[in-house]
C-alpha positions in Angstrom: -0.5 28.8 -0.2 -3.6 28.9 1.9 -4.7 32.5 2.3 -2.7 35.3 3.8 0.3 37.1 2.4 3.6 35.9 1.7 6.7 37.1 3.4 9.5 35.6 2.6 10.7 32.9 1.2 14.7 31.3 2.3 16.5 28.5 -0.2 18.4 26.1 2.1 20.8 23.5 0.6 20.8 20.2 2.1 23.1 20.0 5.2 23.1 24.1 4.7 22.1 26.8 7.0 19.9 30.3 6.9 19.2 32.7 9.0 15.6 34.9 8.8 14.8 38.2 10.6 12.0 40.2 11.2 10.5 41.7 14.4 7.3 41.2 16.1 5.5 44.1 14.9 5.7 42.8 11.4 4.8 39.5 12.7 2.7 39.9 16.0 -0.8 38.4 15.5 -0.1 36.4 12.2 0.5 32.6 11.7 3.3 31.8 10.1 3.7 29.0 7.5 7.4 27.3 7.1 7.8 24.5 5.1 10.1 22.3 3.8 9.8 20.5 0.0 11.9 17.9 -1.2 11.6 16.7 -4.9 11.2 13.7 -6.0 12.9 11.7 -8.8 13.5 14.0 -12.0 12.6 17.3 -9.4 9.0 16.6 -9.3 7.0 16.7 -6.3 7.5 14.0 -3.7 6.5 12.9 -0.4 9.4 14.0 1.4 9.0 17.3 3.2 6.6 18.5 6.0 5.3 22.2 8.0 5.2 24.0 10.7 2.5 26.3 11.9 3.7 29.0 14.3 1.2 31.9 15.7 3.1 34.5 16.5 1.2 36.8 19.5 1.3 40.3 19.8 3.2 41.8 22.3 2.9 45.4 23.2 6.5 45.7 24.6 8.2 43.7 22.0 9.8 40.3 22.0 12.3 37.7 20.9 11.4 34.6 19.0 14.4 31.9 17.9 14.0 28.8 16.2 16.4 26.0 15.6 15.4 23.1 13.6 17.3 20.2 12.6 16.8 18.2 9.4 16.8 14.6 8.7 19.3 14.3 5.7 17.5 11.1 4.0 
């Protein structure tokens, strides 16, 4: 991790689901880090895996932010 606090942290099982919630006061302002790890062979670390980097602005009169990703099963 590269600085900053950690929040949370959500398990998904391949071809699985999660859902996260927070609200923008807790968030508003900060960059938020989600990434996704794949091991490699024997669970060590590979190459397969990748981040995204999401500022999250502060709005005074709150706000609603919903992302959907879709993962490559490989």
């Amino acid at each position: 991790m590269s600085g900053g606090d950690k929040i949370d942290k959500v398990y998904v099982a391949a071809g699985g689901t999660a859902r996260w919630m927070s609200n923008t006061t807790a968030l508003g302002g900060k960059t938020l880090y989600l990434d996704r790890w794949r091991s490699g062979w024997f669970g060590l670390p590979g190459t397969g895996g990748g981040s995204l980097v999401l500022w999250v602005p502060i709005a005074s009169k709150g706000g609603h932010l919903e992302i959907e990703a879709k993962l490559n099963v490989s």
